[in-house]
DSSP file (Angstrom, degrees, kcal/mol; ACC not computed):
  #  RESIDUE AA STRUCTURE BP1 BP2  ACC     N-H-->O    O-->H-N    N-H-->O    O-->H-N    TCO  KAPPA ALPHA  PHI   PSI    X-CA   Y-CA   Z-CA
    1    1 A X              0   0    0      0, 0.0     2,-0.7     0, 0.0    24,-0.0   0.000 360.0 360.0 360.0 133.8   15.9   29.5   16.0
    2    2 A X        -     0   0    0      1,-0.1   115,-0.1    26,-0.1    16,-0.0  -0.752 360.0-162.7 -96.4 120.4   16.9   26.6   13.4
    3    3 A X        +     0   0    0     -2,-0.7    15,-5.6    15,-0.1     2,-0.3   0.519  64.0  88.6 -18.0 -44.3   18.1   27.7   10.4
    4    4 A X  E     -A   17   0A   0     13,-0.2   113,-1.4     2,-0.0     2,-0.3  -0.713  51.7-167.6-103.1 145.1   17.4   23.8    8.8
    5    5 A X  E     -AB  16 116A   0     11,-1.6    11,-0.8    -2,-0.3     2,-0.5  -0.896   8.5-151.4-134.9 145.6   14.5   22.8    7.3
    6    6 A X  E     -A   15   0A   0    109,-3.6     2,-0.2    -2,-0.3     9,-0.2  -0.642  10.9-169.2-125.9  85.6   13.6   19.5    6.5
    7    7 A X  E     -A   14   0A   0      7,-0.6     7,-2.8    -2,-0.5     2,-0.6  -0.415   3.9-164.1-155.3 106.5   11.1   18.6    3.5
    8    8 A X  E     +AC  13 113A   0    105,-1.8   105,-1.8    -2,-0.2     2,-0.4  -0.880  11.9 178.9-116.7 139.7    9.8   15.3    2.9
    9    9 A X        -     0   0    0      3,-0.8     2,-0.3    -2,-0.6   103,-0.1  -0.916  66.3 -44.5-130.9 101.2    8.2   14.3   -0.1
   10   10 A X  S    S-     0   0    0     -2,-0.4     2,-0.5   101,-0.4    94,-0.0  -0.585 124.7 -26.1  64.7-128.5    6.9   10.4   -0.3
   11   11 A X  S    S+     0   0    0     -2,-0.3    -1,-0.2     1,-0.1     2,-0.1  -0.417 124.3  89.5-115.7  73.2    9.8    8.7    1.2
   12   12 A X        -     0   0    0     -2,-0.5    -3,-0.8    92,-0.1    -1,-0.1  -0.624  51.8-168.2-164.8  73.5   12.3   11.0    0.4
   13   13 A X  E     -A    8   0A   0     -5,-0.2     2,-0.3    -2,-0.1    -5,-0.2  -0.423   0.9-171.7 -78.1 142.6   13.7   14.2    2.6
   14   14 A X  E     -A    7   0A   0     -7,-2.8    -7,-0.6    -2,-0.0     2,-0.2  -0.919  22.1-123.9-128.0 170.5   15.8   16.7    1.3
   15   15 A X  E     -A    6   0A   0     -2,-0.3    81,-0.7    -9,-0.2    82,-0.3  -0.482  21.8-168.4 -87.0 170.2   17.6   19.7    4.0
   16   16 A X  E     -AD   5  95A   0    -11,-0.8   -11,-1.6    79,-0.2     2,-0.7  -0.975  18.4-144.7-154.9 169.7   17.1   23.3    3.3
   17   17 A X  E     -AD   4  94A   0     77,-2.6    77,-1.4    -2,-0.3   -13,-0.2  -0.970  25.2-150.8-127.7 116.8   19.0   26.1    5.1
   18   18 A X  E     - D   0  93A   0    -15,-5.6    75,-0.3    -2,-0.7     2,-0.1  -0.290  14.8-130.5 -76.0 163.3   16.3   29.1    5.5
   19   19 A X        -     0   0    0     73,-5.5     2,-0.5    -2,-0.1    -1,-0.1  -0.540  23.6 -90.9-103.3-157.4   17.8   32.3    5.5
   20   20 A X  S    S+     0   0    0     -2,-0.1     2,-0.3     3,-0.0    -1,-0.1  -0.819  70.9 115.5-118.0  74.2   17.1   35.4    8.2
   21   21 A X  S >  S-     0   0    0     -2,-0.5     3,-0.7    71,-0.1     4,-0.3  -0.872  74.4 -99.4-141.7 175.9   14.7   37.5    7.2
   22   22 A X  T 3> S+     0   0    0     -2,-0.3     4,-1.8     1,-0.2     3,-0.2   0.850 118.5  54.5 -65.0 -36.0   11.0   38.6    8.5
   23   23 A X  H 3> S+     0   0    0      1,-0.3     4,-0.7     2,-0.2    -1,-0.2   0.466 103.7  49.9 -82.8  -9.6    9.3   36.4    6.1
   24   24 A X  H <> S+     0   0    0     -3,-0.7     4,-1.3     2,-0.1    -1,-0.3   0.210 108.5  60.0-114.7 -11.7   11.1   33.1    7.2
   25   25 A X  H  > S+     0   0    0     -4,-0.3     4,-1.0    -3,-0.2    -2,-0.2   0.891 106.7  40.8 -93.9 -56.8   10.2   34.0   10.8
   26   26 A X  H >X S+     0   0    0     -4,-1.8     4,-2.3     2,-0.2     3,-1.0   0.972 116.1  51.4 -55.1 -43.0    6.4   34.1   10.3
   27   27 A X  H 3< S+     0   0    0     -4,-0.7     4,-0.4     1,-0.3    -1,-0.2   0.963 106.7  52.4 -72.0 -28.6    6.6   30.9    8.1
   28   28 A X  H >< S+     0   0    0     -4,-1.3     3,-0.5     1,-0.2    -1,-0.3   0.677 101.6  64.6 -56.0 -11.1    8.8   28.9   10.9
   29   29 A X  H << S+     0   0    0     -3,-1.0    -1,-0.2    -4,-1.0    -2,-0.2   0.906 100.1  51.7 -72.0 -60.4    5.8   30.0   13.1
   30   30 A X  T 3< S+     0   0    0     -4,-2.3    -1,-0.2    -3,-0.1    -2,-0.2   0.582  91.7 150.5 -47.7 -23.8    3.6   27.7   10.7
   31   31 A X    <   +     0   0    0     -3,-0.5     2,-0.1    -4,-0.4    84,-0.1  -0.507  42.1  46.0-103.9 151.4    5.6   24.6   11.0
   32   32 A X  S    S+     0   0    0     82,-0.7     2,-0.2    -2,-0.1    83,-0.2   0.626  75.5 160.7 -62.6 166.3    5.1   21.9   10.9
   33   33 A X  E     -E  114   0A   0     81,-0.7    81,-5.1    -2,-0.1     2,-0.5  -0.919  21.5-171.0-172.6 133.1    3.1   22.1    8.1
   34   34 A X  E     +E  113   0A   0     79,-0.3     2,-0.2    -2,-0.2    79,-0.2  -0.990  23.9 162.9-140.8 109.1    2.0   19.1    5.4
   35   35 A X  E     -E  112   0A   0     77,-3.9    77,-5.1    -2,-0.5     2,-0.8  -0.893  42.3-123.7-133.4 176.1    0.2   20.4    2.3
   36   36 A X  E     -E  111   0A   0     75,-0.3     2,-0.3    -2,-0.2    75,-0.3  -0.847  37.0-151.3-110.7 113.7   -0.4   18.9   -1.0
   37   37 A X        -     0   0    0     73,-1.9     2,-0.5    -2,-0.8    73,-0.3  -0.463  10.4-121.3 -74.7 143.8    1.2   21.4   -3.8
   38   38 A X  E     -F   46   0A   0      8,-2.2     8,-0.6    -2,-0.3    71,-0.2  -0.692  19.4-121.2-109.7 147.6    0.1   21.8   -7.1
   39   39 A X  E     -F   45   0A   0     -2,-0.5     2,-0.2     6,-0.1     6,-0.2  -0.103  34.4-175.9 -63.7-179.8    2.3   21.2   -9.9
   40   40 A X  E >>  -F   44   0A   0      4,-2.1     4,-2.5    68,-0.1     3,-1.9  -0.904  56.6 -21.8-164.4 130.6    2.7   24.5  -12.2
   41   41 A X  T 34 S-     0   0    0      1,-0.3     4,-0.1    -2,-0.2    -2,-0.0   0.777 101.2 -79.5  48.5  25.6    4.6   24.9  -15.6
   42   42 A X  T 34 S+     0   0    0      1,-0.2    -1,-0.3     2,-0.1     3,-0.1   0.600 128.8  68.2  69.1 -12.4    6.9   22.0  -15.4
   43   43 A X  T <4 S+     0   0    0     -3,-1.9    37,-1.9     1,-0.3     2,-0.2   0.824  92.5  33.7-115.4 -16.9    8.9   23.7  -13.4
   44   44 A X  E  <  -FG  40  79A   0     -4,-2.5    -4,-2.1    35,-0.2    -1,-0.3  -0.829  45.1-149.4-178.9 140.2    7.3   24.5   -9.6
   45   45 A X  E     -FG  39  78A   0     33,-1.9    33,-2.7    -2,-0.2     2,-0.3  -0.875  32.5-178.0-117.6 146.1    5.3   23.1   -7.3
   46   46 A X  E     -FG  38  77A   0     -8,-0.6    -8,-2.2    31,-0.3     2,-0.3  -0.931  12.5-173.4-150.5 163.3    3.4   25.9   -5.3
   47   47 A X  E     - G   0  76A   0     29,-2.8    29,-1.9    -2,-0.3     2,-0.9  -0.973  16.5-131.7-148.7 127.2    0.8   26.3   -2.4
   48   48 A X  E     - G   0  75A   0     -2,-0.3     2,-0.5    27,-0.2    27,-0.3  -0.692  18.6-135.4-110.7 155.0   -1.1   29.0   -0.7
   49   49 A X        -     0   0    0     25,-1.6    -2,-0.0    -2,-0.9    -1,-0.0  -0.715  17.0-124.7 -96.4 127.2   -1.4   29.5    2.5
   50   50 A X  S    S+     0   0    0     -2,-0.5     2,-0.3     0, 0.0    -1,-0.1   0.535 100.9  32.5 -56.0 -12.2   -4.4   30.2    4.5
   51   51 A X  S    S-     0   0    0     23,-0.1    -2,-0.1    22,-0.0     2,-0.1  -0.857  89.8-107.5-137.2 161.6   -2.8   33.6    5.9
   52   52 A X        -     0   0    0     -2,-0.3     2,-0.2    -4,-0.1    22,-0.2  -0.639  28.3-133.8 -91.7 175.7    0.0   36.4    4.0
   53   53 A X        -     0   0    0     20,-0.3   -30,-0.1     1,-0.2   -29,-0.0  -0.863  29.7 -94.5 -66.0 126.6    3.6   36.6    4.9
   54   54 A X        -     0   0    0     -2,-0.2     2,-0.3   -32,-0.2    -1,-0.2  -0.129  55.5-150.7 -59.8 159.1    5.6   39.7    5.5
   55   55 A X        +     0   0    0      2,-0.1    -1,-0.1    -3,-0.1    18,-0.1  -0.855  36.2 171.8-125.8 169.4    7.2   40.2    1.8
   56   56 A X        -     0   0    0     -2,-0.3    35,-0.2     2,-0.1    33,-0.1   0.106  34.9-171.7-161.2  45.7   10.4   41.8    0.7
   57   57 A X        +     0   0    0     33,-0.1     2,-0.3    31,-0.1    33,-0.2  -0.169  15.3 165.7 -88.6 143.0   10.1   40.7   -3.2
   58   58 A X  E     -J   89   0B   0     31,-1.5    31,-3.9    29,-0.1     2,-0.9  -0.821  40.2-108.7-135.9 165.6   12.6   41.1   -5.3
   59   59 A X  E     -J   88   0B   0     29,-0.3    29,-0.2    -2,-0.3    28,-0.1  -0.904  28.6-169.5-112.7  98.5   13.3   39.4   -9.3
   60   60 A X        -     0   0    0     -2,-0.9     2,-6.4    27,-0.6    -1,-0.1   0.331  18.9-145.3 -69.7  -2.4   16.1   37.0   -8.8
   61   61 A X  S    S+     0   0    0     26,-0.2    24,-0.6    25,-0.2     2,-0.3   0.220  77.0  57.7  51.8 -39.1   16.5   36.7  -12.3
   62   62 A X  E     -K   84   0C   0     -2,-6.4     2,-0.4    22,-0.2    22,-0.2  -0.812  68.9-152.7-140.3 117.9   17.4   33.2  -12.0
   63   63 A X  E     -K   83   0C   0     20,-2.1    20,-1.6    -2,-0.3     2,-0.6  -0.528  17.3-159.9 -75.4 128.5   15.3   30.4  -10.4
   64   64 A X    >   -     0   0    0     -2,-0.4     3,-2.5    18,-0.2    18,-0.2  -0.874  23.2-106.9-102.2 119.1   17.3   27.8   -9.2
   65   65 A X  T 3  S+     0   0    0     -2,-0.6    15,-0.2     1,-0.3    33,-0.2  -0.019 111.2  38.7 -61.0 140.3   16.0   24.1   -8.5
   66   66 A X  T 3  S+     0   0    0     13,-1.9    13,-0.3     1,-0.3    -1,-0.3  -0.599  85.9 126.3 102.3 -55.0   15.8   23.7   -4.9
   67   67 A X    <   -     0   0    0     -3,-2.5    12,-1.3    27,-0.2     2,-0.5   0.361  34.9-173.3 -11.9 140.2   14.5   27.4   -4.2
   68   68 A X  E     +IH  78  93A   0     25,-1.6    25,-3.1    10,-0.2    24,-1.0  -0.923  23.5 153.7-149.9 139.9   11.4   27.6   -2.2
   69   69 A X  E     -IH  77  91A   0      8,-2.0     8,-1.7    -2,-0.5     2,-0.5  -0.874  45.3 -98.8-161.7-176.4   10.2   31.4   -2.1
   70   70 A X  E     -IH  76  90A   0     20,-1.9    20,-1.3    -2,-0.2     2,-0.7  -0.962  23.0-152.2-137.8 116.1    7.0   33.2   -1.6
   71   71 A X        -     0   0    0      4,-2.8     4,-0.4    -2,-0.5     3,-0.3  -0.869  69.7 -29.9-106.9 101.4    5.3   34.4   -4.7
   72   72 A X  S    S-     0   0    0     -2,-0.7    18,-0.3     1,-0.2    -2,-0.1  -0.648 116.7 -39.7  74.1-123.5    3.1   37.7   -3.7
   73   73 A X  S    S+     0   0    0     -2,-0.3   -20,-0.3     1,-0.1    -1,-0.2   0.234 138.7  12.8-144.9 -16.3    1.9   37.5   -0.1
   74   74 A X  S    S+     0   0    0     -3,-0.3   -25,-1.6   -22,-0.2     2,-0.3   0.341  87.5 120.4-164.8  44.9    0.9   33.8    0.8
   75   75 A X  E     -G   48   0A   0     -4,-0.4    -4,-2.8   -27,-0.3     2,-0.4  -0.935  39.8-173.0 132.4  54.6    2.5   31.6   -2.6
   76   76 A X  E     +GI  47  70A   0    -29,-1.9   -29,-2.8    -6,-0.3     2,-0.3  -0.665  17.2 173.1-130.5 107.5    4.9   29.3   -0.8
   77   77 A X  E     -GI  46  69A   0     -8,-1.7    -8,-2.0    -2,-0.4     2,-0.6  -0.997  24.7-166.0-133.9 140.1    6.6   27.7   -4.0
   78   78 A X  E     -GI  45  68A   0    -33,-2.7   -33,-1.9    -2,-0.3     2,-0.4  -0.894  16.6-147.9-124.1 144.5    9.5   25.4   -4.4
   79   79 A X  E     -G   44   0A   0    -12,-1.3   -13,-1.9    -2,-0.6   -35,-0.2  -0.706  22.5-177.9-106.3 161.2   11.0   24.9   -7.8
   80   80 A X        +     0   0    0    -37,-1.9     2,-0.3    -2,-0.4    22,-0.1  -0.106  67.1  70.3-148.8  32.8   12.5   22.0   -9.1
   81   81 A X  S    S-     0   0    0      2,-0.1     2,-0.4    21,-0.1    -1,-0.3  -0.874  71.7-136.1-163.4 124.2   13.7   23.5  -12.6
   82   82 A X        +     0   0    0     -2,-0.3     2,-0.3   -18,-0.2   -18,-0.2  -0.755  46.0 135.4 -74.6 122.1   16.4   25.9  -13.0
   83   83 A X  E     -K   63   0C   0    -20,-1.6   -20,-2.1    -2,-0.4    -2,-0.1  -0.909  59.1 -79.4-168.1 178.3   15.4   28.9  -15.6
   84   84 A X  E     -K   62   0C   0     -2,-0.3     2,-0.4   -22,-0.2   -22,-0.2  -0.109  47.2-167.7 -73.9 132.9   15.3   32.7  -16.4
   85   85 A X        -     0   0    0    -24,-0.6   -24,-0.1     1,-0.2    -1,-0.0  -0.979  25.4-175.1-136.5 163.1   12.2   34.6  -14.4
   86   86 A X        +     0   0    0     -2,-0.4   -25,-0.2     2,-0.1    -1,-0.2   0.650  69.5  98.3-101.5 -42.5   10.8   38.4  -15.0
   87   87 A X  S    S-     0   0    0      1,-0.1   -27,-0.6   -28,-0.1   -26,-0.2   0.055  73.5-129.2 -66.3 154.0    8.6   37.6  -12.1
   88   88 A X  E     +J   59   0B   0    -29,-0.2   -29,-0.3   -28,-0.1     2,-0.3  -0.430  28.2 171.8 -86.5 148.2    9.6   39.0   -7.7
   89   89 A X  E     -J   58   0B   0    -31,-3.9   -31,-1.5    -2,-0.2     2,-0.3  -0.835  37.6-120.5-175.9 153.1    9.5   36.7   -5.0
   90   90 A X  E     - H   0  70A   0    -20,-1.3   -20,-1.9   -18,-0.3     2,-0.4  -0.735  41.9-130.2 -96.2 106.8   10.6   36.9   -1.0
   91   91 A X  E     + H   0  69A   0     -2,-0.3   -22,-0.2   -22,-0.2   -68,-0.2  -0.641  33.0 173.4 -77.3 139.7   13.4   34.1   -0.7
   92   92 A X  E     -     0   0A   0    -24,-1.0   -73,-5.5    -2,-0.4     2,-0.2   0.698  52.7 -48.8 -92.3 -38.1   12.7   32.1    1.9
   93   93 A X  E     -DH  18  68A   0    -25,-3.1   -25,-1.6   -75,-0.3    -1,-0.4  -0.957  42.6-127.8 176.1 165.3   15.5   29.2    1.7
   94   94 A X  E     -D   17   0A   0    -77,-1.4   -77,-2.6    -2,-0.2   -27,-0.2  -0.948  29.0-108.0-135.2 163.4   17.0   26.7   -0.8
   95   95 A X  E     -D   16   0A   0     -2,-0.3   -79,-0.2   -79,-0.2     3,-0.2  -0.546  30.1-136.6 -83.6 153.7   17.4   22.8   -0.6
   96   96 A X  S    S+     0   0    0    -81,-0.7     2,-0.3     1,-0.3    -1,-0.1   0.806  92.2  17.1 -98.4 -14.0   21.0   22.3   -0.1
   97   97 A X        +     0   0    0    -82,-0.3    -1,-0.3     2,-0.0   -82,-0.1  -0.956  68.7 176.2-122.2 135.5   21.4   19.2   -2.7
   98   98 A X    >   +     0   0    0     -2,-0.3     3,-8.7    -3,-0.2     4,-0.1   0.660  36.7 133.0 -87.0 -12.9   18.1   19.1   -5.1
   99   99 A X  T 3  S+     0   0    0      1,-0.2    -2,-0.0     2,-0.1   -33,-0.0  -0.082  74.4  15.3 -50.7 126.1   19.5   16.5   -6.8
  100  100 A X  T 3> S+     0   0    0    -86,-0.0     4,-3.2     5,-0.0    -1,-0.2   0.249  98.5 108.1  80.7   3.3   16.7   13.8   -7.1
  101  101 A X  H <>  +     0   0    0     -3,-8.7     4,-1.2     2,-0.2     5,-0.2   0.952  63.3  61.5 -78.5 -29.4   14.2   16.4   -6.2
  102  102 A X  H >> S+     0   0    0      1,-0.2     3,-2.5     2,-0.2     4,-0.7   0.965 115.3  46.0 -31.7 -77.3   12.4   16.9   -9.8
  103  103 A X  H 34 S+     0   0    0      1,-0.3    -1,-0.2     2,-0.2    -2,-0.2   0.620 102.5  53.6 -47.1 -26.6   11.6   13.1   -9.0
  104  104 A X  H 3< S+     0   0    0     -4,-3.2    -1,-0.3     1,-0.1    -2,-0.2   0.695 108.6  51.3 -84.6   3.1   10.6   12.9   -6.0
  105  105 A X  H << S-     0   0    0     -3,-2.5     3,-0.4    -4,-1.2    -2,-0.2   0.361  89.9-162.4-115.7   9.2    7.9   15.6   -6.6
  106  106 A X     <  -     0   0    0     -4,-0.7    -1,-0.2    -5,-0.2     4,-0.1  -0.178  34.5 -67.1  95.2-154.2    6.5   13.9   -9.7
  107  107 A X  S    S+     0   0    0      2,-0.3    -1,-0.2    -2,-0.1     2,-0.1   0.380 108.4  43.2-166.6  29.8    4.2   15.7  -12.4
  108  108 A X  S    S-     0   0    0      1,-0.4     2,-0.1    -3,-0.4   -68,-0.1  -0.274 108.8 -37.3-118.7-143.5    1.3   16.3  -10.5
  109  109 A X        -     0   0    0    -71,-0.2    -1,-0.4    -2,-0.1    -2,-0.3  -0.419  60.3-165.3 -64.7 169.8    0.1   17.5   -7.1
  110  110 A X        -     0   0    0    -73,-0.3   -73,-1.9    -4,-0.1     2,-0.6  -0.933  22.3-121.0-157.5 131.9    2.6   16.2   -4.3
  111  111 A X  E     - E   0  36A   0    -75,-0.3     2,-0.4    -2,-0.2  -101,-0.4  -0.698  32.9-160.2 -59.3 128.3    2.1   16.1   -0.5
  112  112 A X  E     - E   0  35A   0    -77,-5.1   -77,-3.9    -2,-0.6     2,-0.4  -0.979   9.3-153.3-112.9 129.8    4.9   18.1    1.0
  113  113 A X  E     -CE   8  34A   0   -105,-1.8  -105,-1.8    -2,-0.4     2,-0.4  -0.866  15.8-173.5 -81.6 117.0    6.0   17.8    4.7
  114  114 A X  E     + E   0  33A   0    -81,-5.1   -81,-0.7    -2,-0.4   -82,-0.7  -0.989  21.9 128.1 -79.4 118.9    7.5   21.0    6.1
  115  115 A X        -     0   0    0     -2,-0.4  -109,-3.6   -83,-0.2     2,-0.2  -0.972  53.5 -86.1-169.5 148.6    9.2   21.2    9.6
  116  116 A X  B      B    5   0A   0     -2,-0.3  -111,-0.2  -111,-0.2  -113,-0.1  -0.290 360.0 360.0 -73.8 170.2   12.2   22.1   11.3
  117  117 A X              0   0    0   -113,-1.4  -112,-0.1    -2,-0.2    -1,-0.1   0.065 360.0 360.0-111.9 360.0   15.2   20.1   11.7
C-alpha cells in the first residue's frame, strides 16, 4: 500500500506522506478522487464525501498548513493556514513542503485532484 499521495491543484502538485491508520485505508480505497473544495475561514479548504470514514478524532491543538484530516465522519479538509484549534479531527496525512500551497488553492472553491503516487 503507498504511503504517498499526490495532490494537484491547477497546475501545481504538492506530495503528502499519509500515515497508517483505519481511516487512511478506507480513503485510499476512494482514490482517485477530483473534487472541488470549498474555501472555509481563510484558513481550510474542505469537502464532504458522499460516504463516512472510520474516525479516531482527536484535538491536535495545532493545525499545521499542509494537514489534510477528517473533520467528524466524512469532512476531508486540507489546511493551508497554521493556527490554534479547540476542535477533533482523524489525521489522515500532511503535504511534505506546503510552501506555495496557500496560493495554489486561492480564496475560493478549488478543484482538488487526489490519487496515489
Amino acid at each position: 500500500m503507498s504511503t504517498r499521495l499526490r495532490i494537484r491543484i491547477g497546475s501545481e502538485t504538492f506530495t503528502a506522506t499519509l500515515l497508517d491508520n483505519p481511516t487512511v485505508t478506507a480513503f485510499r480505497a476512494r482514490l482517485p478522487l477530483t473534487v472541488t473544495m470549498v474555501e472555509l475561514n481563510g484558513n481550510e479548504k474542505y469537502y464532504e464525501l458522499p460516504q463516512s470514514l472510520p474516525t479516531n478524532a482527536a484535538n491536535p491543538g495545532t493545525i499545521q498548513a499542509g494537514d489534510l484530516l477528517l473533520y467528524g465522519s466524512n469532512t476531508l479538509v486540507l489546511f493551508y493556514e497554521t493556527f490554534t484549534t479547540s476542535y477533533r479531527y482523524t489525521r489522515l496525512g500532511r503535504i511534505d513542503n506546503p510552501t506555495g500551497l496557500a496560493a495554489a488553492l486561492g480564496r475560493g472553491n478549488v478543484a482538488v485532484t487526489f490519487e496515489l503516487q
